[in-house]
N, C-alpha and C positions, 0 to 999 in steps of 0.2 A: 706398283699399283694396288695390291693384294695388301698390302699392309696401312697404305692410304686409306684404303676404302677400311679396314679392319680399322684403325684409327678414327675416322670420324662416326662409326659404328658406334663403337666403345664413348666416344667424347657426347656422343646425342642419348645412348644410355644413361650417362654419370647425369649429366645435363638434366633429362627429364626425370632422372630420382632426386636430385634436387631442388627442383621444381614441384615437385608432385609434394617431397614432406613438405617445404615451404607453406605451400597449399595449403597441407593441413593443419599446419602450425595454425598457419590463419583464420582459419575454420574454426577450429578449437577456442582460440582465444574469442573468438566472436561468438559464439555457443557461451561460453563460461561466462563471457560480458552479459548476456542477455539472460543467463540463469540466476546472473547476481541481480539483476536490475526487477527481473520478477521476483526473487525473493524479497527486496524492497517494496516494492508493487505492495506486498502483501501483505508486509509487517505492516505499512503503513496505511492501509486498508481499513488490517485490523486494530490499529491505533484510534483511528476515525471512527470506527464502530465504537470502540470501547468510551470514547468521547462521546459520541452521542448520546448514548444507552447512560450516562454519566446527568449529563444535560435535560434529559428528558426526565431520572427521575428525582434531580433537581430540582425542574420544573412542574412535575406533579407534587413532591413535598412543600413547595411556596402555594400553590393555589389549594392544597388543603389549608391552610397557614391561615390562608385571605379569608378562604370560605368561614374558618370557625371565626376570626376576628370577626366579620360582616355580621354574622350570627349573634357575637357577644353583642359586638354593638347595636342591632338591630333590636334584641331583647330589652338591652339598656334604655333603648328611646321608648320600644311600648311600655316598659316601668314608669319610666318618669311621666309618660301623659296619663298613664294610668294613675297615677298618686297626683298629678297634678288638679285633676276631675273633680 
């Protein structure tokens, strides 16, 4: 009986050390998933920033572009009804 009971002692130790690394196997690999997927998060974040910040002063170099065009042209038309007079 003493060796019975010592046996199934022993078998639910091995058992729950088994169990418990498992566990943390899992743990781990779930932690690491979620540190890789944040480092993605971020690179891609700051991809989008740098995209923007791209776009944006692309979009102020075109409407300076306009402005001085508008200007030329603007000047061009008061010349010509001026000389037109």
């Amino acid at each position: 009986m003493k060796r019975l009971l010592l046996s199934f002692s022993l078998l639910f130790i091995v058992s729950t050390g088994f169990i418990a690394c498992k566990e943390k196997d899992t743990e781990d690999k779930i932690e690491d998933a979620l540190n890789e997927v944040e480092d993605e998060l971020d690179e891609a974040a700051d991809d989008v920033k740098e995209a923007y910040e791209e776009v944006k002063e692309e979009y102020k170099e075109e409407k300076e572009e306009i402005k001085k065009e508008y200007k030329e042209e603007k000047e061009e038309i008061e010349n010509d009804t001026i000389n037109n007079q």
